[in-house]
C-alpha positions in Angstrom: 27.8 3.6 1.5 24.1 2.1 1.8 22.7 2.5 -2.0 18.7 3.1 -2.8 18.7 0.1 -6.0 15.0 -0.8 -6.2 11.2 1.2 -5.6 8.3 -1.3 -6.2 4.4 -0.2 -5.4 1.5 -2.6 -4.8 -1.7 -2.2 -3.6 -2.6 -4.7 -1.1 -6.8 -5.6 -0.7 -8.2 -8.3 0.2 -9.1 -8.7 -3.6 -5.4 -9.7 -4.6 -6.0 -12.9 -2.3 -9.5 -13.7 -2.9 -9.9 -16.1 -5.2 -11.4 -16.3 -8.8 -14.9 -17.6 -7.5 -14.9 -14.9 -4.7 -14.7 -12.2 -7.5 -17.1 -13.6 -9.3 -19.9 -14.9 -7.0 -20.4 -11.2 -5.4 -18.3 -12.1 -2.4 -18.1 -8.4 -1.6 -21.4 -7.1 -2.4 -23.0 -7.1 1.6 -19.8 -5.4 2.4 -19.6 -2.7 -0.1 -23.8 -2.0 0.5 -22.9 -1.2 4.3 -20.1 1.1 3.2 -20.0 4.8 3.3 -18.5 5.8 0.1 -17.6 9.2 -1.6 -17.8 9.7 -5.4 -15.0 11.5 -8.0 -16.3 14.9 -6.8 -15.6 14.1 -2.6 -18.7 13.9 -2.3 -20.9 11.2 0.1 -22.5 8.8 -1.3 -24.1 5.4 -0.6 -24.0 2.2 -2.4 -27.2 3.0 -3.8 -26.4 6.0 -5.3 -23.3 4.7 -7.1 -25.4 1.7 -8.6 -28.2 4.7 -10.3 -25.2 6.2 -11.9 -23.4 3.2 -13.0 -22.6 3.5 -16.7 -24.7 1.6 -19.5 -21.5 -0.6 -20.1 -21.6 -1.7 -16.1 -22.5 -5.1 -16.6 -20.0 -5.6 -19.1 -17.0 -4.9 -16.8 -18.7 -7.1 -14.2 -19.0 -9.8 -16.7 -17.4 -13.3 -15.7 -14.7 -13.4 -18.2 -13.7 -10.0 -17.7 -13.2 -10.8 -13.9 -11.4 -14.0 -14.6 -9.3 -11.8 -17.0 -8.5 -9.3 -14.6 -7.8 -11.9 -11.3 -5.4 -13.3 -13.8 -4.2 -10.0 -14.1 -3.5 -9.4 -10.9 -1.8 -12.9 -9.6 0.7 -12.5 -12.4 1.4 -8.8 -11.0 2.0 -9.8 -7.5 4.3 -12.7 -9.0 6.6 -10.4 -11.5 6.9 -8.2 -8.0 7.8 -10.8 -6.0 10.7 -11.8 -8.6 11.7 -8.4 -8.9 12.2 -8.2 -5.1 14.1 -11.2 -5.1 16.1 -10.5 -7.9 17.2 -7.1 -6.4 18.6 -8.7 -3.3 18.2 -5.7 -1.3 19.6 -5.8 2.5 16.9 -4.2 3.8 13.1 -3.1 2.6 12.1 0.2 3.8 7.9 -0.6 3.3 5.7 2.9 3.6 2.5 2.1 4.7 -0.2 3.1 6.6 -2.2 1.6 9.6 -5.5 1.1 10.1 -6.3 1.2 13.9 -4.3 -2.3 14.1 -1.2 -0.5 16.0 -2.5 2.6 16.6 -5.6 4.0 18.0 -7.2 7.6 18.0 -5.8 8.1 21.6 -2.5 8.6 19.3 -2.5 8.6 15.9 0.9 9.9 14.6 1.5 11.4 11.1 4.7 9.9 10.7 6.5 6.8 12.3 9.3 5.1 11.8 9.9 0.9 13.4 13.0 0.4 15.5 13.0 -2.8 16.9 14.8 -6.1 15.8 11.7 -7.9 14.9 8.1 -7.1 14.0 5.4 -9.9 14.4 2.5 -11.0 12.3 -0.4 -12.9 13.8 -1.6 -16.4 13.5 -5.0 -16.8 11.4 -8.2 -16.9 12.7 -10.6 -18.6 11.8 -12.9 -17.2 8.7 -16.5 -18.0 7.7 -16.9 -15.7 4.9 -14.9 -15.1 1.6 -14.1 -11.7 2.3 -12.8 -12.7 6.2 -11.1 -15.6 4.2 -9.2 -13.7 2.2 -7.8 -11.0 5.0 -6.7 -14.2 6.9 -4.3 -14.5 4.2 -2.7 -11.9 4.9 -1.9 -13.5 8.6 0.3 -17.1 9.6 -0.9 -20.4 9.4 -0.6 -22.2 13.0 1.5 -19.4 14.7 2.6 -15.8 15.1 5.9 -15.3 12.8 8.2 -12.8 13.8 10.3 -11.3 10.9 13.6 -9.5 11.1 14.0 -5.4 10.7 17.0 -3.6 10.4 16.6 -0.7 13.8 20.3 0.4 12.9 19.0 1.8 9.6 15.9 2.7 11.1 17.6 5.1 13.8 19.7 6.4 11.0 16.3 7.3 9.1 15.1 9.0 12.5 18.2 10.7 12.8 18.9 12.2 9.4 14.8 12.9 8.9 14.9 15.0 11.9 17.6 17.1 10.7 15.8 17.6 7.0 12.7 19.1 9.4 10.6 16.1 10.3 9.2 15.6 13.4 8.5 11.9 13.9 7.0 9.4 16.0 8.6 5.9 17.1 8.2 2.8 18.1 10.6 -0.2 19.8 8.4 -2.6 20.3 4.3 -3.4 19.5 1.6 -2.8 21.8 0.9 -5.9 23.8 -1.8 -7.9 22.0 -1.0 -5.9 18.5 0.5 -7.2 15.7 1.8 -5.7 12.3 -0.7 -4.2 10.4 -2.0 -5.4 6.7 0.1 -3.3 4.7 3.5 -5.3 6.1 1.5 -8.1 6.5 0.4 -8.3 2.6 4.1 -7.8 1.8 5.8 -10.4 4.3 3.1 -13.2 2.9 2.7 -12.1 -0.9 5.6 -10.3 -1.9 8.3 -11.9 0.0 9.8 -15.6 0.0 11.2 -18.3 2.0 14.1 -15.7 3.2 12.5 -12.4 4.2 14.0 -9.5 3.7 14.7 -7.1 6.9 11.9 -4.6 6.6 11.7 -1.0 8.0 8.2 -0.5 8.7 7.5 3.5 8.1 3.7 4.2 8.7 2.3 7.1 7.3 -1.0 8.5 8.5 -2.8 8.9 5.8 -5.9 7.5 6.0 -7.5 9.7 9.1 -8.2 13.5 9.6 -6.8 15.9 10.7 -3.3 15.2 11.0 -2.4 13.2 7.3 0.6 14.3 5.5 0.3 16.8 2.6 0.7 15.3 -0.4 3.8 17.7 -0.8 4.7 16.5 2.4 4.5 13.0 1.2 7.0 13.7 -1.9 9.8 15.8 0.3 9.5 12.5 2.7 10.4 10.0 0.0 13.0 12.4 -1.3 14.5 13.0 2.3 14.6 9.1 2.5 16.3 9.0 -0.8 19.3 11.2 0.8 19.2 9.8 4.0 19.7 6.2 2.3 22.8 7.7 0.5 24.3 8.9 4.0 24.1 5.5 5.9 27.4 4.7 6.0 27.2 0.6 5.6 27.2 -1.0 2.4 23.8 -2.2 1.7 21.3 -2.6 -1.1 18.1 -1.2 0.1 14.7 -0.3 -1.3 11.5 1.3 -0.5 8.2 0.1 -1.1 5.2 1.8 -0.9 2.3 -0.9 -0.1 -1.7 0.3 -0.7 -4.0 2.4 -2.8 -4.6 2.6 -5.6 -8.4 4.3 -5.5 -10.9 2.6 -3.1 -13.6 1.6 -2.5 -15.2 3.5 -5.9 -12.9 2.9 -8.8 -11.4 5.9 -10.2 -9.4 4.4 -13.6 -8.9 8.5 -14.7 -7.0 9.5 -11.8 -5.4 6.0 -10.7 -4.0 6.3 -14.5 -2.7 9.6 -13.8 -1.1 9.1 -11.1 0.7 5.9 -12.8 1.6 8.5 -15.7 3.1 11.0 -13.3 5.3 8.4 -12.1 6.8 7.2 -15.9 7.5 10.8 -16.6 8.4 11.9 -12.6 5.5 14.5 -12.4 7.0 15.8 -9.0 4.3 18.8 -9.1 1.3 16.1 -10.0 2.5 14.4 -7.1 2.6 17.9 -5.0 -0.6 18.9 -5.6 -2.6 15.8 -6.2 -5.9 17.0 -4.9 -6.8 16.3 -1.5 -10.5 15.4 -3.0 -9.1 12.1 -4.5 -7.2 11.3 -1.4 -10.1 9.9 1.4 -11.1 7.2 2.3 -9.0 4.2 0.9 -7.7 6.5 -1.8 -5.9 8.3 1.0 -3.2 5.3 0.9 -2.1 7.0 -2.8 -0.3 9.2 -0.5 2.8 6.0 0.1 3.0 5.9 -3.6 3.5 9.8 -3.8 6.4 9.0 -1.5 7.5 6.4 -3.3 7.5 9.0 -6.2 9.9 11.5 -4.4 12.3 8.3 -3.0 13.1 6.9 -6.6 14.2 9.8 -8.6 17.3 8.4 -9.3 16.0 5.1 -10.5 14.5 3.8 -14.0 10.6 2.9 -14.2 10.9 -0.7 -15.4 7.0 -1.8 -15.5 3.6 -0.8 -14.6 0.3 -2.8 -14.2 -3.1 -1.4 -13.8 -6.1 -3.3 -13.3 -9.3 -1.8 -12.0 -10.7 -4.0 -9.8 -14.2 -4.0 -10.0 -16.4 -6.2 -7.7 -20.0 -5.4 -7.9 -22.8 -3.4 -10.5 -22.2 -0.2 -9.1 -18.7 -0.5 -9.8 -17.2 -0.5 -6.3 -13.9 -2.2 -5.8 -10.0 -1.4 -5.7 -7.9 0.1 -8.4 -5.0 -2.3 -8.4 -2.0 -0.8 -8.8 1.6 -2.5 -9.2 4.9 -1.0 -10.3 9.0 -1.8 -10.8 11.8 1.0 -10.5 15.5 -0.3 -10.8 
């Protein structure tokens, strides 16, 4: 029988493959000024407003030692996950994610869908003027499209036994022409993964456009439904689940990114549950693959947890990086 033997989280901005000088040298700013943000009430807001309210000690967190301390941070993160992953040598990788208009489009934007086929593709690089565009391009293949192996017979098992616990999913054999996998498989086949990749199951999870995301109870009954569904696959394989984005974006909430990493050391099922739909917009709204993560691992020990609040300009935009070990 298949056995569920590692959970990892990661968020997966652009930030995490920027480099130092990027971070420091306001590589983000024009960005994050054009953006429409909303502030720890759900409220909208612009740039502007955030950098009135920006706390006395503002300058402090943007200071260029506490940056270089935090980048530093981070790249040792990504590099304990990447061991762990290898270390657990799973079979397959069951990666919930969400996608952002780069398979799907709002002709058909499904809450919940599960990757059959034998092989998903990431794209080739383009080519990238600016340090943000740079550091997406990362995220893609140097001189040619890669295609990387899934696993569709535990994929149709998933569909199968999901259906009979009561959800109604959406599925895919193959990518649209001209489409490739989206940056939260793309982040983990580049960043997380090494020279041997392991077969992924690519489960996308709507979560980051109204009306149709996922509850966030919803959420934790899907990662506990995969957890049984792993159990009943009859072939004897290591698997794991991974739940790639979040944590709060683009304003940095460190209160509620924290709570949510204490929910999962002491398996808050009900925090998870409830979490209020007010923290979960925009890029926030990708917390919702961790709350599934949270319902998948029950069975399985917390082993580490790093937080690092990535702050990238004096209003205090950024991402709150988020990165975490069950076994």
């Amino acid at each position: 029988m298949a056995r569920l033997v590692a959970g990892f989280g990661t968020s997966h901005s652009p930030m995490l493959a920027a480099q130092l000088a990027d971070w420091q040298n306001g590589a983000f700013l024009s960005r994050d000024r054009a953006r429409q943000f909303v502030d720890f009430e759900g409220n909208p807001c612009r740039y502007e407003d955030l950098l009135i309210r920006a706390p006395a000690d503002a300058a402090a967190r943007m200071a260029p030692e506490r940056l270089a301390e935090r980048h530093a941070a981070v790249q040792e993160a990504i590099a304990r996950l990447r061991t762990d992953l290898a270390a657990a040598e799973l079979d397959v990788l069951i990666v919930v994610g969400d996608d952002q208009e780069e398979l799907f489009d709002h002709s058909n934007m499904p809450a919940i869908c599960v990757f059959r086929g034998q092989a998903i593709t990431n794209a080739r690089a383009a080519q990238a003027q600016d340090p943000l565009a740079r550091a997406r391009m990362r995220f893609q293949e140097d001189g040619a499209d890669v295609d990387y192996p899934c696993h569709p017979g535990l994929a149709d098992h998933l569909i199968a036994s999901l259906q009979t616990f009561g959800f109604d999913l959406s599925v895919m054999d193959v990518l649209p022409a001209g489409r490739a996998e989206g940056h939260a498989y793309s982040y983990i086949h580049r960043f997380c993964m090494g020279p041997r990749p392991v077969p992924m199951v690519p489960l996308f999870l709507n979560a980051y456009y109204p009306p149709n995301q996922p509850t966030p109870a919803r959420c934790h009954a899907l990662g506990e439904a995969l957890a049984r569904a792993i159990a009943a696959y009859p072939a004897n394989l290591r698997v794991g689940v991974l739940a790639s984005g979040g944590l709060s974006h683009f304003l940095v909430d460190e209160d509620f990114d924290n709570r949510v990493l204490l929910a999962l050391r002491q398996r808050d099922a009900e925090f998870f549950r409830t979490a209020p739909l007010s923290k979960l917009h925009h890029g926030s709204s990708e917390i919702r693959n961790w709350i599934c993560l949270a319902g998948a691992v029950g069975e399985l020990s917390l082993r580490w947890v790093t937080y690092v609040p990535g702050y990238r300009t004096p209003a205090l935009t950024g991402t709150g990086l988020g990165f975490a070990s069950f076994a």
